[in-house]
C-alpha positions in Angstrom: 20.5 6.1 -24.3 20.1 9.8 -25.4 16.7 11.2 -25.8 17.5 11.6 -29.1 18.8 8.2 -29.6 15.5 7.4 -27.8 13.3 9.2 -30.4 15.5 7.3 -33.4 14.4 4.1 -31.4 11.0 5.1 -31.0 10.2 6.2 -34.7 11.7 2.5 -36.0 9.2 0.9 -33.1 6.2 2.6 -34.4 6.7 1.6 -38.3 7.1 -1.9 -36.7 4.1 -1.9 -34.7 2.0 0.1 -37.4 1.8 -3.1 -39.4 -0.1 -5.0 -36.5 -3.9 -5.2 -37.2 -6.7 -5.5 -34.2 -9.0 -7.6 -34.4 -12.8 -6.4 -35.3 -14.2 -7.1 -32.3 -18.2 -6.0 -32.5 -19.0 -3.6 -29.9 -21.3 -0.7 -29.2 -20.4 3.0 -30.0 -23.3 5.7 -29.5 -22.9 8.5 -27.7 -26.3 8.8 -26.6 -25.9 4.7 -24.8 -22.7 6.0 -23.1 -24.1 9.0 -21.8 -26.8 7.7 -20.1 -25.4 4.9 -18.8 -22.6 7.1 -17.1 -25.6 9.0 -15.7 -26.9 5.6 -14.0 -23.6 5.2 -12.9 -23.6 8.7 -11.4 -26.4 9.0 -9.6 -25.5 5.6 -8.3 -22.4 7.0 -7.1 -23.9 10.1 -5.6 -26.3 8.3 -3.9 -24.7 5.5 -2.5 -21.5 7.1 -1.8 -21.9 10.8 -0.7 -23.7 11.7 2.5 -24.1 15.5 1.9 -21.0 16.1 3.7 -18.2 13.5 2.6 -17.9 10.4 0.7 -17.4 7.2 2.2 -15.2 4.0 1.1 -18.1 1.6 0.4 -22.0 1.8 0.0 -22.6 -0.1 2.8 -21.4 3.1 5.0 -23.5 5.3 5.0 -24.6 6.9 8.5 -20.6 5.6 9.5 -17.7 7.5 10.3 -16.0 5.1 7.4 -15.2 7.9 5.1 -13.4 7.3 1.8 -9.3 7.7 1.4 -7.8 10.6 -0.5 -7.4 8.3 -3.4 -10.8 7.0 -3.9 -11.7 10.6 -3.4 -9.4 11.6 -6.1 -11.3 9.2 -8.8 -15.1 10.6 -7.4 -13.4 14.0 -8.2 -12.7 12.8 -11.5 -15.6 11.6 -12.1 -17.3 14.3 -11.1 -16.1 16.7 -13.2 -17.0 14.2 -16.3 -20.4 14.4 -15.1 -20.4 18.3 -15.5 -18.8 18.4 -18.7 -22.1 15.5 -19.8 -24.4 18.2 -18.1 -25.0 15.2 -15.7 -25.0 17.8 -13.0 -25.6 21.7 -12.3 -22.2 23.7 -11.3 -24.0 24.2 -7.9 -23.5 20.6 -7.0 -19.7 20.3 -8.7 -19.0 22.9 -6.7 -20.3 20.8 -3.5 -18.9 17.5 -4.5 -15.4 19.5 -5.2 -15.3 21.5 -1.9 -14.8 17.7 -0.2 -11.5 18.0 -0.9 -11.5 20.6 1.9 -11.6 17.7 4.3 -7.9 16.4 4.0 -6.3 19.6 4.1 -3.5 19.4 6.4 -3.3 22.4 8.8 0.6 22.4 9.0 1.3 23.5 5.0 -0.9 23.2 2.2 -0.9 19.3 1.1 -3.9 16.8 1.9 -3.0 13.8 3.8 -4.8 10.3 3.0 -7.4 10.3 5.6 -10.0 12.8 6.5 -8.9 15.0 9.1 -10.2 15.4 12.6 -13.4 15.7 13.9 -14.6 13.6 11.4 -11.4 11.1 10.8 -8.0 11.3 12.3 -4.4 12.5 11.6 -2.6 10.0 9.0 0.2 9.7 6.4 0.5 11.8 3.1 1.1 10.1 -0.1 2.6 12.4 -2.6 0.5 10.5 -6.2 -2.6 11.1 -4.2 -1.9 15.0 -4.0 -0.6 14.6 -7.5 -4.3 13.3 -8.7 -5.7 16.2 -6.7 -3.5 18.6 -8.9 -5.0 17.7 -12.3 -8.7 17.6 -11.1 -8.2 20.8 -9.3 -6.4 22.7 -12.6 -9.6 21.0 -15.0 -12.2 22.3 -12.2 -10.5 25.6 -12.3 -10.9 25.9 -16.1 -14.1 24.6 -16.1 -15.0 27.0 -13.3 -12.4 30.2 -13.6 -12.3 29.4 -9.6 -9.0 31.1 -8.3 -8.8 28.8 -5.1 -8.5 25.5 -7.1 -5.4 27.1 -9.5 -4.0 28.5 -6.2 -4.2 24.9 -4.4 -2.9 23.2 -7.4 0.6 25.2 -7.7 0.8 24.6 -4.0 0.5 20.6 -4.3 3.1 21.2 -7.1 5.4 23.1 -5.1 5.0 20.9 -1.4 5.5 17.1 -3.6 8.4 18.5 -5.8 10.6 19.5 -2.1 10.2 15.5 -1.7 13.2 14.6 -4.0 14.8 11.3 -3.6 18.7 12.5 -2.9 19.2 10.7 0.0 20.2 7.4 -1.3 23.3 7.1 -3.8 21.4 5.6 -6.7 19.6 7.0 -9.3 19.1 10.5 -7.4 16.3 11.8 -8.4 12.7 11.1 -8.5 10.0 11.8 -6.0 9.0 9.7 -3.1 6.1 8.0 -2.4 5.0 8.9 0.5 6.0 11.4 3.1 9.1 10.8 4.7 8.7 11.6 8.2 10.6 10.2 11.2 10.6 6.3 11.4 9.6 6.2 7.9 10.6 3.2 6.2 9.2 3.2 3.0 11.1 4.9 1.0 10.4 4.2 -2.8 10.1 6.7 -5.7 7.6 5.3 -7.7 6.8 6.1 -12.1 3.5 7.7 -10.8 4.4 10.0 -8.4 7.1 11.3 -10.5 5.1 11.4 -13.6 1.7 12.7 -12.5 3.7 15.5 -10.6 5.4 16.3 -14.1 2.3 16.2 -16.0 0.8 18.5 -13.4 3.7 21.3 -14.3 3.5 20.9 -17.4 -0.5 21.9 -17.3 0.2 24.9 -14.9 3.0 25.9 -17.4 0.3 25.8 -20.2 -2.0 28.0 -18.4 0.8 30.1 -16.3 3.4 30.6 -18.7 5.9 30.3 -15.7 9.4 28.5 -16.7 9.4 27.4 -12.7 6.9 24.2 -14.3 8.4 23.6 -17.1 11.9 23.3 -15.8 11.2 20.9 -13.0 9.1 18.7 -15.4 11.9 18.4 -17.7 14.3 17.2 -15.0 12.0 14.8 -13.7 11.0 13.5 -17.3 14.7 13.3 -18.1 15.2 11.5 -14.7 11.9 8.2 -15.6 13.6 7.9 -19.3 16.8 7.2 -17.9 15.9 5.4 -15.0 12.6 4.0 -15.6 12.2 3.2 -19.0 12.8 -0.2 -20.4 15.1 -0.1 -22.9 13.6 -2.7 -24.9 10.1 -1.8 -24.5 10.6 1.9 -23.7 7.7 1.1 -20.9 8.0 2.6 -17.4 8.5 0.1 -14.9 6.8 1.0 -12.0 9.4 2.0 -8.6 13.1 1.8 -7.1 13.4 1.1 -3.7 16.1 2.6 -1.2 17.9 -0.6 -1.8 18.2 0.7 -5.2 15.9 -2.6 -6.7 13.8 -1.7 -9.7 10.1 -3.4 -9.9 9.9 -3.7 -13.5 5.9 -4.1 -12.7 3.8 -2.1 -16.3 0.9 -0.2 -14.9 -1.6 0.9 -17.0 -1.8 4.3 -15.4 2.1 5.2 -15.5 2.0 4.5 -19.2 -1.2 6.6 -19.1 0.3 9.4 -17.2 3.6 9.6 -19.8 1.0 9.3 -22.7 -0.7 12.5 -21.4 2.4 14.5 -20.4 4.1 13.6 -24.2 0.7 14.3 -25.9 0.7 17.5 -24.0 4.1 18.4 -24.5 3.4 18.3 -27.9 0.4 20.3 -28.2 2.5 23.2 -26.3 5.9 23.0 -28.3 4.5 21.3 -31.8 7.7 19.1 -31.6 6.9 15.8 -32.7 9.1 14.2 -31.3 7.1 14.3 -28.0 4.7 13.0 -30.4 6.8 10.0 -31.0 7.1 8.8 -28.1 3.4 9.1 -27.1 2.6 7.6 -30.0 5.0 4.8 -29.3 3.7 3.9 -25.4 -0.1 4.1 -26.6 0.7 1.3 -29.8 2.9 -0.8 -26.8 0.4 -1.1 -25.0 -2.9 -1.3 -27.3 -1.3 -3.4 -29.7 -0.6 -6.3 -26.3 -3.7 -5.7 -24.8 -1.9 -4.4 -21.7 -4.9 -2.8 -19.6 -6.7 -6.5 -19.6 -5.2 -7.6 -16.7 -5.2 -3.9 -15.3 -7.3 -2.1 -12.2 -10.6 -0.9 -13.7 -8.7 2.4 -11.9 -5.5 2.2 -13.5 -7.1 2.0 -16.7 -9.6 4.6 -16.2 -6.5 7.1 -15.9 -4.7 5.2 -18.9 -8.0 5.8 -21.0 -8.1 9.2 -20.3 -4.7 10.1 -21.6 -4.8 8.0 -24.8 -7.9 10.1 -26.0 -5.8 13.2 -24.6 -3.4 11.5 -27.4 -6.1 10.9 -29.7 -6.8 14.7 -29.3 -3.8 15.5 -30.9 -2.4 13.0 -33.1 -3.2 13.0 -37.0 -2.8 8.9 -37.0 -6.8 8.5 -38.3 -5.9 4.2 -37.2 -4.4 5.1 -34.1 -7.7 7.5 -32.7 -9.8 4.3 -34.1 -7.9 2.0 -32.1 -8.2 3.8 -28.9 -11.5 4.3 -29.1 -12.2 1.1 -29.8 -10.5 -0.2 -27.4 -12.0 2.0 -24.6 -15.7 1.0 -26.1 -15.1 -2.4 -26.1 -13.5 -2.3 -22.3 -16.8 0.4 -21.4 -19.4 -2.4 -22.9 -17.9 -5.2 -21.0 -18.0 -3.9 -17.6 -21.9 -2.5 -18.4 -22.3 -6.3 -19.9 -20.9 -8.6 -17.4 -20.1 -6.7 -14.4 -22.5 -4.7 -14.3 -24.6 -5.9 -10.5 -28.5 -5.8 -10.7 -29.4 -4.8 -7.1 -29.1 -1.5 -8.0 -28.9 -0.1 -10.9 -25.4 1.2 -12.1 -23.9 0.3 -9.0 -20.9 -1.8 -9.7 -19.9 -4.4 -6.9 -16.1 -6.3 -6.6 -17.1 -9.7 -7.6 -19.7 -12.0 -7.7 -20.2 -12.7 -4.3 -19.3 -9.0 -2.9 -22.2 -7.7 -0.6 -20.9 -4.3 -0.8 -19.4 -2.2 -3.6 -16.3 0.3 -3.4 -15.8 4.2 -3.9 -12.7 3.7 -5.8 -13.9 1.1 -8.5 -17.5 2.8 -8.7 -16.0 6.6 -9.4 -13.8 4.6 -12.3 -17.1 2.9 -14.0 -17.7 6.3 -14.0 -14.8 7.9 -15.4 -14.6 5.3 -18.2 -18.5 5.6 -19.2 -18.3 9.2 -19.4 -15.2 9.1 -21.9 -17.3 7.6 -24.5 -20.4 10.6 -24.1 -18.0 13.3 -23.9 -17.4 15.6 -27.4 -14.0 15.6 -28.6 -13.1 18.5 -28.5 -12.6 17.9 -24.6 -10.2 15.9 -24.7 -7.2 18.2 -24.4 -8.9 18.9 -21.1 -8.8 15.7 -19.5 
């Protein structure tokens, strides 16, 4: 299917799918409630989780040498910055919190690899969606900030993951892998969200740069997920291809997030709606089938941030009510009934969990913070 076939396809989809009505589910919608329960949140976060040096994978660790993977880091980055944008925090400490990152910068070329490096952790793997996540919070710190280091560190990430092309194997060339592909590695998948949250990231550095170098390699690799990772019925992304050329057709949240981001943002640079379309299209797929239910509180963290980066610019008044009505309703439910009493705002696994996780805490977070933040902001995300 052509794009343009594709965006025929897609505009027929939405006038079917604009007919389908939510139900009015009651839920809670101030500003003021979301803001300071994303500070609880925070503070819980901060204090459990960061040791005035690092952060550590879980809040039992404290005074350990357990500290916390790149990809938990990535969502207590995130989350971070939400916090400064709710005046949650001063710039002194985003600045602190955000210089972590220092931590997992390999010394061999400028990428951060999933573990903390020595003294404090060891040598390990790099996973290319980690560095991707890194990216985007490094280009919204830098224009929160005007910091040159964090623009300068993003374009590298960009320019190190985008060398990691799949073109080895004789299907579907294209895409980026994984992980890094060093000797003995056998792993060799190109996964939606590596390939996607790399794009998105060139697309944002085009938008501030102005350099064609972005732009062109995130058309390639958009035109490579529509014509090897979209369903055709659904226009979903399935989520990887292995080196035995076997699609997962697994929907993640966050890889629809991610291509709702990159077409909303696409469209806010170019004004062509049919990048609209298809943003448009994903967000009603998966809104209109409840898709994030059975999601990762951090998958859908990352979804919920790009469908208000959606909302941001669509004109569809139903469509911005839906999303944020869906996000509300997901925010109260987590405060409601998962919310764990020991501590205040700190958010456990389950029931029975004596301990409570980086990764899922930073998310609570994230998703609190949406609801507080002005709209205006949105673009940003």
């Amino acid at each position: 299917m052509t794009v343009q076939h594709r965006f025929s396809a897609i505009l027929l989809a939405l006038l079917a799918l604009s007919v389908c009505v939510q139900p009015a589910w009651a839920y809670s919608d101030d500003r003021r409630t979301h803001i300071a329960r994303a500070t609880t949140a925070y503070q819980a976060m901060d204090g459990k989780f960061y040791d005035r040096h690092l952060y550590v994978e879980y809040d039992t660790s404290l005074g350990t040498d357990d500290y916390a993977v790149l990809w938990s880091y990535s969502r207590a980055m995130s989350a971070t910055l939400d916090a400064y944008e709710l005046g949650i925090i001063g710039l002194d400490e985003l600045r602190e919190r955000i210089s972590v990152i220092h931590a997992y910068q390999r010394h061999d070329r400028p990428i951060y690899q999933a573990l903390v490096m020595p003294p404090f952790g060891r040598m390990d793997d790099v996973y290319y969606d980690d560095n991707a996540w890194i990216g985007l919070n490094l280009v919204r710190y830098y224009q929160l900030t005007g910091d040159a280091w964090a623009l300068s560190s993003a374009i590298q990430i960009f320019n190190t993951d985008i060398l990691e092309r799949g073109d080895e194997y004789g299907c579907s060339t294209g895409g980026l892998y994984w992980k890094e592909q060093k000797d003995g590695e056998t792993n060799h998948d190109r996964a939606t969200i590596t390939t996607a949250t790399i794009s998105l990231l060139g697309v944002r550095l085009y938008k501030i740069t102005g350099d064609p170098h972005f732009w062109e390699w995130s058309k390639g690799a958009r035109t490579w997920l529509e014509l090897y990772m979209a369903d055709p019925d659904t226009q979903l992304y399935h989520d990887k291809i292995s080196h035995a050329c076997e699609i997962d057709a697994t929907i993640y949240s966050y890889s629809q997030g991610i291509m709702i981001g990159t077409y909303a943002t696409l469209f806010e640079i170019t004004e062509d709606r049919g990048f609209l379309a298809v943003a448009e299209l994903l967000a009603e797929r998966m809104l209109s089938e409840g898709r994030h239910r059975d999601q990762s509180i951090e998958g859908n963290a990352i979804y919920f941030k790009n469908l208000l980066v959606l909302s941001s610019v669509t004109s569809d008044a139903r469509l911005k009510r839906k999303i944020r009505g869906t996000i509300a309703r997901y925010a109260n439910a987590l405060w409601e009934n998962e919310r764990r009493h020991r501590v205040p705002g700190l958010f456990y696994v389950d029931e029975e969990s004596e301990w409570s996780m980086l990764l899922q805490q930073a998310s609570v977070v994230e998703i609190l913070a949406l609801l507080g933040l002005d709209e205006a902001r949105y673009r940003h995300l």
